[in-house]
C-alpha positions as CSV (number, residue, x, y, z in Angstrom):
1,X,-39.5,-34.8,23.4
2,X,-38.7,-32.4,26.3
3,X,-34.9,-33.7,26.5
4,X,-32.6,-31.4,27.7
5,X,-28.7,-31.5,25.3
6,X,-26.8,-33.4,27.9
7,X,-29.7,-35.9,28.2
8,X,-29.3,-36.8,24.1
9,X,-25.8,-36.9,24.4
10,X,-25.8,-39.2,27.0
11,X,-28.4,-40.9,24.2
12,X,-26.1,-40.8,21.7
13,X,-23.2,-41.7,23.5
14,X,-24.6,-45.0,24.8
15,X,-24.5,-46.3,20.8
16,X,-20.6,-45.0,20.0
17,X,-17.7,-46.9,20.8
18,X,-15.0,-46.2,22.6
19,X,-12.7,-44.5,19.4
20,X,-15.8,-41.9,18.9
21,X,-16.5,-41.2,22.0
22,X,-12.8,-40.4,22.8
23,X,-13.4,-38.4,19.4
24,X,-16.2,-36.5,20.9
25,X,-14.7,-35.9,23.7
26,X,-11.1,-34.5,22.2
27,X,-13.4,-32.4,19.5
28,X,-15.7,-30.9,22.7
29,X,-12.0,-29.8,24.6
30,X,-11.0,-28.0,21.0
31,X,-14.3,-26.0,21.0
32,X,-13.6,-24.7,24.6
33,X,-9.9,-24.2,24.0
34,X,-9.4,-22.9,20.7
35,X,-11.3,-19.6,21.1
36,X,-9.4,-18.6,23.9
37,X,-6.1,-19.2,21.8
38,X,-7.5,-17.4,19.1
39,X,-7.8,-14.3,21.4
40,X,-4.2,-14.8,22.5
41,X,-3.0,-14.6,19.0
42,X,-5.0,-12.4,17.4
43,X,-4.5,-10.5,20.6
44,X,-0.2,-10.9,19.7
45,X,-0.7,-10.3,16.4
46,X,-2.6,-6.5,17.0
47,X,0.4,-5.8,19.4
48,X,2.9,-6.5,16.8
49,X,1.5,-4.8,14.0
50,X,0.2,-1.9,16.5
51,X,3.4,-1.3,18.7
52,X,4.9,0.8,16.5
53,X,2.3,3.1,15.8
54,X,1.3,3.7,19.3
55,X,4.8,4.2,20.2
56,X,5.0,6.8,17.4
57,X,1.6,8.7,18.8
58,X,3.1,8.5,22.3
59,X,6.7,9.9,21.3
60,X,5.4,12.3,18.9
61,X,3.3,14.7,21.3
62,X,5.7,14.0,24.5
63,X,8.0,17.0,25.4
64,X,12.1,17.1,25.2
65,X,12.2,16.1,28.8
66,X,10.5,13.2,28.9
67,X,12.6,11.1,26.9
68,X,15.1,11.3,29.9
69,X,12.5,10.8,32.3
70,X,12.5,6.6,33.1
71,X,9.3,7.2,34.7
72,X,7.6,7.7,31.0
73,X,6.4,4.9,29.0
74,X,4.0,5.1,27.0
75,X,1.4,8.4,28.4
76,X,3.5,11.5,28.2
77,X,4.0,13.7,31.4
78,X,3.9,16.7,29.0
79,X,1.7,16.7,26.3
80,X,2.5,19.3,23.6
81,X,2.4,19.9,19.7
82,X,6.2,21.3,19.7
83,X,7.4,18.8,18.5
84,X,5.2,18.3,15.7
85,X,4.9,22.3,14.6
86,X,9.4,21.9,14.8
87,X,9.0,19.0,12.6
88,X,6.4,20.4,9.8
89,X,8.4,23.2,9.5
90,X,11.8,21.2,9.1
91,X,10.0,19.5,6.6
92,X,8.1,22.6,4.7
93,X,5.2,19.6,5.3
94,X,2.5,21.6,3.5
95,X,4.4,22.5,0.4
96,X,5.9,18.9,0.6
97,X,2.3,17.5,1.2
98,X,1.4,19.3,-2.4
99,X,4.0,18.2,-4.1
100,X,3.5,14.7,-3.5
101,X,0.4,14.8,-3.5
102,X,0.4,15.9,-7.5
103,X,3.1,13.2,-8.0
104,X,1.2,10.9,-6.4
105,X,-2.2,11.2,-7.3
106,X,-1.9,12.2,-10.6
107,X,1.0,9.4,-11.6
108,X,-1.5,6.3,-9.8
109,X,-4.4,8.1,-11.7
110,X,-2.6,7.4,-15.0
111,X,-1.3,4.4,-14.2
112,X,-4.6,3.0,-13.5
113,X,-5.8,3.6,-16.7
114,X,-3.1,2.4,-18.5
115,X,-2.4,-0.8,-16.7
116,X,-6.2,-1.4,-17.0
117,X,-6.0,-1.6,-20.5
118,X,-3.2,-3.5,-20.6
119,X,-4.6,-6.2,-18.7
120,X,-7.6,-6.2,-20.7
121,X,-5.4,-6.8,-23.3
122,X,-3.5,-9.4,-21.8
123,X,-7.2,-11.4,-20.7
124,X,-9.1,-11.2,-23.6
125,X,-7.6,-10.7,-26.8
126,X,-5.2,-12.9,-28.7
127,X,-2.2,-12.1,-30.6
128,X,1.4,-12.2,-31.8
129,X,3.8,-12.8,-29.3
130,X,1.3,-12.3,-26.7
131,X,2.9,-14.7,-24.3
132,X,6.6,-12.8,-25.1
133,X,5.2,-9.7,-23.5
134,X,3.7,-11.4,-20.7
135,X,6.3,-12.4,-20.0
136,X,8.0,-9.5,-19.6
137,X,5.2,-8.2,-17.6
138,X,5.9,-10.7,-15.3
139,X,10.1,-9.3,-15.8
140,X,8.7,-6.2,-15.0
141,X,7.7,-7.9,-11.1
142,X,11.0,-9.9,-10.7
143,X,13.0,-7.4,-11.9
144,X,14.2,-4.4,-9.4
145,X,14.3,-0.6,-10.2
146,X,17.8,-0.7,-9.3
147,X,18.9,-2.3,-12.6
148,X,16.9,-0.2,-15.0
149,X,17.5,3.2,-13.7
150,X,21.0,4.4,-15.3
151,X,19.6,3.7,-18.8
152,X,16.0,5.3,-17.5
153,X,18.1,8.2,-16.0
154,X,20.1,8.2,-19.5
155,X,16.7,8.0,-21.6
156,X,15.1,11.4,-19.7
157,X,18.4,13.7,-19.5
158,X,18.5,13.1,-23.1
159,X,15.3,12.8,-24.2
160,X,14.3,12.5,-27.9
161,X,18.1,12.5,-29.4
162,X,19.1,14.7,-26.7
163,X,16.8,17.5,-27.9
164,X,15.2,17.9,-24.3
165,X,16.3,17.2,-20.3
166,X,13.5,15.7,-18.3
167,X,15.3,15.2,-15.4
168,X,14.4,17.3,-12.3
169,X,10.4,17.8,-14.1
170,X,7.4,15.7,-13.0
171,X,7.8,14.0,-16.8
172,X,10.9,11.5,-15.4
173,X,7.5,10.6,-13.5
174,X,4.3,10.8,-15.7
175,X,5.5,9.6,-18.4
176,X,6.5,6.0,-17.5
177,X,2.8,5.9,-15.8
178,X,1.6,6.7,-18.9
179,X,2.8,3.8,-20.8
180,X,2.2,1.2,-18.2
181,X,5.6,1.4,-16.6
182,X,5.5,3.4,-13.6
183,X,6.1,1.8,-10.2
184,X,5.2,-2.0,-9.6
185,X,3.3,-1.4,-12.7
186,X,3.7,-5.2,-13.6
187,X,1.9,-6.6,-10.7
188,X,-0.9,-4.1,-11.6
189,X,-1.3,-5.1,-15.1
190,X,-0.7,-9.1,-13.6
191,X,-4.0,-8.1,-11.0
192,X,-6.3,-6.5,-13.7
193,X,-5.6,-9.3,-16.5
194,X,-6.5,-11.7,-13.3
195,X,-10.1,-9.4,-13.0
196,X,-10.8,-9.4,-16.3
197,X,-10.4,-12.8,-17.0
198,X,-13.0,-13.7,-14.4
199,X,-15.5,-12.1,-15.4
200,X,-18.6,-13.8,-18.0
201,X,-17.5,-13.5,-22.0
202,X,-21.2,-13.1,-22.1
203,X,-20.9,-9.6,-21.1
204,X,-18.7,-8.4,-24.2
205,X,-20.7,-11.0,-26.4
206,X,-24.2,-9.2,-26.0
207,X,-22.1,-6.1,-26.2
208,X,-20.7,-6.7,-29.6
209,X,-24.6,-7.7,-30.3
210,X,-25.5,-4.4,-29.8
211,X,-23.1,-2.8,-32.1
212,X,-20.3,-2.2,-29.9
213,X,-16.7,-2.1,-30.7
214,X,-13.5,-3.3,-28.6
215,X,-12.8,0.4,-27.1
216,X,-16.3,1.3,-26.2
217,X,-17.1,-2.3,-24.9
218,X,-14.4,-1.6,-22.5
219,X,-15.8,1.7,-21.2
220,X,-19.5,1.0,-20.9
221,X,-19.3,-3.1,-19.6
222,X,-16.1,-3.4,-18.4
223,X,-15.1,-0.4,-16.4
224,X,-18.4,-0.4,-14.7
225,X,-18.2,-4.2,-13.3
226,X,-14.0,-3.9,-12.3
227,X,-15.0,-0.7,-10.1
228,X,-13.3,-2.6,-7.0
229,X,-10.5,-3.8,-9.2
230,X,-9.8,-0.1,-10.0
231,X,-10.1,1.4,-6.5
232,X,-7.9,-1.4,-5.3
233,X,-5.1,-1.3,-8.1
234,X,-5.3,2.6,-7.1
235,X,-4.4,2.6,-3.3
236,X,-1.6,-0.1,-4.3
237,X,-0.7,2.4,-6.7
238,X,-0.6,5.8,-4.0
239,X,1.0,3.2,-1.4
240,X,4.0,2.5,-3.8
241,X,4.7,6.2,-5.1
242,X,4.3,7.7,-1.7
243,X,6.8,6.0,0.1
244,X,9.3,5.7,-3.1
245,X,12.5,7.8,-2.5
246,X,14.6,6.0,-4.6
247,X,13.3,6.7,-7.9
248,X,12.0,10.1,-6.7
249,X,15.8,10.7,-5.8
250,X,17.8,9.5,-8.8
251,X,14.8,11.8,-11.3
252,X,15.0,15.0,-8.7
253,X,17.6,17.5,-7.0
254,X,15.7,20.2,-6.8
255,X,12.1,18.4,-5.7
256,X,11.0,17.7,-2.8
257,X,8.5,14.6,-1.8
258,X,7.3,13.6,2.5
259,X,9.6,10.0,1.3
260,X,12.8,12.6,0.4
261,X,12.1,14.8,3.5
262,X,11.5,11.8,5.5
263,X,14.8,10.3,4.8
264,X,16.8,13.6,4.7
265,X,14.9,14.9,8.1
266,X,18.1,14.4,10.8
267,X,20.0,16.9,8.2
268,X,16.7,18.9,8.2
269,X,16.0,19.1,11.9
270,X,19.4,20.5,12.3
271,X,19.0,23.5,10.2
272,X,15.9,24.0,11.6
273,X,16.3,23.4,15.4
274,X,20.4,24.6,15.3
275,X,20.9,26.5,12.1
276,X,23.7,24.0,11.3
277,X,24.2,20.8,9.5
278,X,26.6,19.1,11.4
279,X,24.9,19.5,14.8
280,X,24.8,16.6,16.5
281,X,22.2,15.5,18.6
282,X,22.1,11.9,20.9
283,X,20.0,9.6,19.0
284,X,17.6,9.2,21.9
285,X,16.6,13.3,21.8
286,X,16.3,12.4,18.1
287,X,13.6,10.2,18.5
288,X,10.6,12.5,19.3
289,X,11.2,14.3,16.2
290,X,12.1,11.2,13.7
291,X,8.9,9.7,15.1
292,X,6.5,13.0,14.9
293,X,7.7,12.9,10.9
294,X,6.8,9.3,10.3
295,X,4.0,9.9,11.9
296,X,2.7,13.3,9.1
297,X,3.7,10.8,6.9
298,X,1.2,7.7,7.3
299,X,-1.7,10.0,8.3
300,X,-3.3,11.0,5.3
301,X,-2.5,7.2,3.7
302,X,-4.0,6.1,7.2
303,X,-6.8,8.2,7.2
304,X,-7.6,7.2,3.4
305,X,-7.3,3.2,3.9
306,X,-10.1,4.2,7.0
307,X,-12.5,5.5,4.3
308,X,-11.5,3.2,1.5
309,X,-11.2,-0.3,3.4
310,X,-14.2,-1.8,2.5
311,X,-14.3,-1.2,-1.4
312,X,-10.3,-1.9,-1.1
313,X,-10.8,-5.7,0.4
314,X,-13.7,-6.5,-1.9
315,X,-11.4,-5.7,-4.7
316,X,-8.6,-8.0,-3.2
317,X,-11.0,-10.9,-2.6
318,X,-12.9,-10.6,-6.9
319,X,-9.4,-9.6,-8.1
320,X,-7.5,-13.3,-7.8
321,X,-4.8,-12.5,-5.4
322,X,-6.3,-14.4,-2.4
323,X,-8.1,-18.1,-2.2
């Protein structure tokens, strides 16, 4: 009727009592109040998470000099790649950057497949002793690398009867992957069989209709609709064996991963900025180098989650891990 808002308030107002209008009045202060304290933690919570990433950009193309200078903080004075070229060579980062790269990828790549069918397994089929295993799926999460990896290290130096050595090959690697026990495989089987589960029994039902069996059922209905689940389970999957050292350290002497080099890198900088070992150099000069190698060592995960964000949060949200 041509009323403005605060004229129908006022309306409204006149036929409350006194406990909703003191409701109104506390619920109209939260509307004004909470988005600014939104902003302030959100804003908290970005610094946090984002301090030491900046701090690593800032340190990693700074010169020697500045890290005495107190006048730095955050911009350098003396912007240079030094630092970075001393440190990918300290590293062999290329080389290093292939070789994990063909651990990685091709390890998550297998695991992916075979903790897909596991899950599968695990959601819709019954059997013997299908709780047992479960259950030691779930082991399999609880349970740390630590306490399995004498009789694994035992198992690949003398593998089949002693006949063959694995250890120091990319096998002590592969071939846990390939049957569904690689690294945090349990919580990748636990996140597919949670997938798979959701999804309609209507889909394999009209499958089986059409003269499908089991294996082909899971190629041409399921694989298509768990495309999320896949790509999600995958980046988990490159996360974990990227930054592992300490399996990649107990299988290998003679290999070399970024993890290995990143955690061997004060012994590396040495040789490479002093010829010698047993140099030693003040923690705080350290820091430009230690920081320009963590920093090779997120980008290409960095620059991956950029492209892959999207796809990799749907998956989180349909796979049963959140809500």
């Amino acid at each position: 009727n041509g009323l403005s808002k605060k004229q129908i308030r006022e309306i409204h107002m006149r036929n409350m009592n006194k406990e909703e209008i003191a409701y109104l009045k506390r619920k109209e202060a939260m509307d004004k109040v909470w988005p600014i304290a939104r902003f302030f933690i959100l804003f908290g919570l970005c610094f946090i998470i984002l301090y030491p990433l900046i701090y690593m950009i800032s340190c990693a193309f700074r010169a020697q000099e500045d890290m005495s200078d107190p006048t730095v903080m955050w911009i350098p004075r003396h912007l240079t790649l030094k630092i970075i070229k001393q440190t990918m060579n300290a590293m062999n980062f290329w080389h290093t950057l292939g070789t994990t790269l063909f651990l990685n990828i091709g390890c998550s790549l297998v695991q992916v497949v075979t903790c897909a069918v596991t899950g599968y397994g695990f959601a819709r089929f019954k059997f013997k002793g299908k709780n047992l295993l479960f259950g030691i799926v779930l082991m399999m999460i609880l349970v740390p690398n630590q306490i399995i990896a004498i009789p694994q290290y035992m198992e690949f130096r003398y593998f089949l009867f002693g006949a063959f050595n694995l250890i120091d090959t990319p096998f002590t690697m592969y071939l846990p992957a390939l049957m569904a026990n690689g690294i945090r495989a349990g919580l990748m089987i636990f996140i597919f069989r949670q997938f798979f589960k959701g999804l309609p029994k209507e889909l394999e039902d009209a499958a089986y209709l059409d003269g499908c069996g089991p294996f082909r059922t899971f190629i041409q209905v399921m694989v298509p609709n768990a495309a999320s689940s896949f790509l999600t389970v995958f980046l988990f999957s490159v996360v974990w064996y990227w930054n592992d050292y300490y399996v990649s350290s107990t299988f290998f002497t003679n290999n070399s991963t970024i993890a290995l080099m990143l955690k061997n890198l004060n012994t590396l900088l040495s040789l490479e900025l002093f010829n010698s070992a047993t140099v030693e150099v003040s923690p705080r000069e350290q820091i430009i180098w230690m920081e320009a190698g963590c920093l090779l060592s997120v980008t290409p995960l960095l620059v991956m989650y950029t492209f892959l964000q999207k796809y990799f949060t749907e998956g989180i949200e349909r796979s049963g891990l959140v809500g």
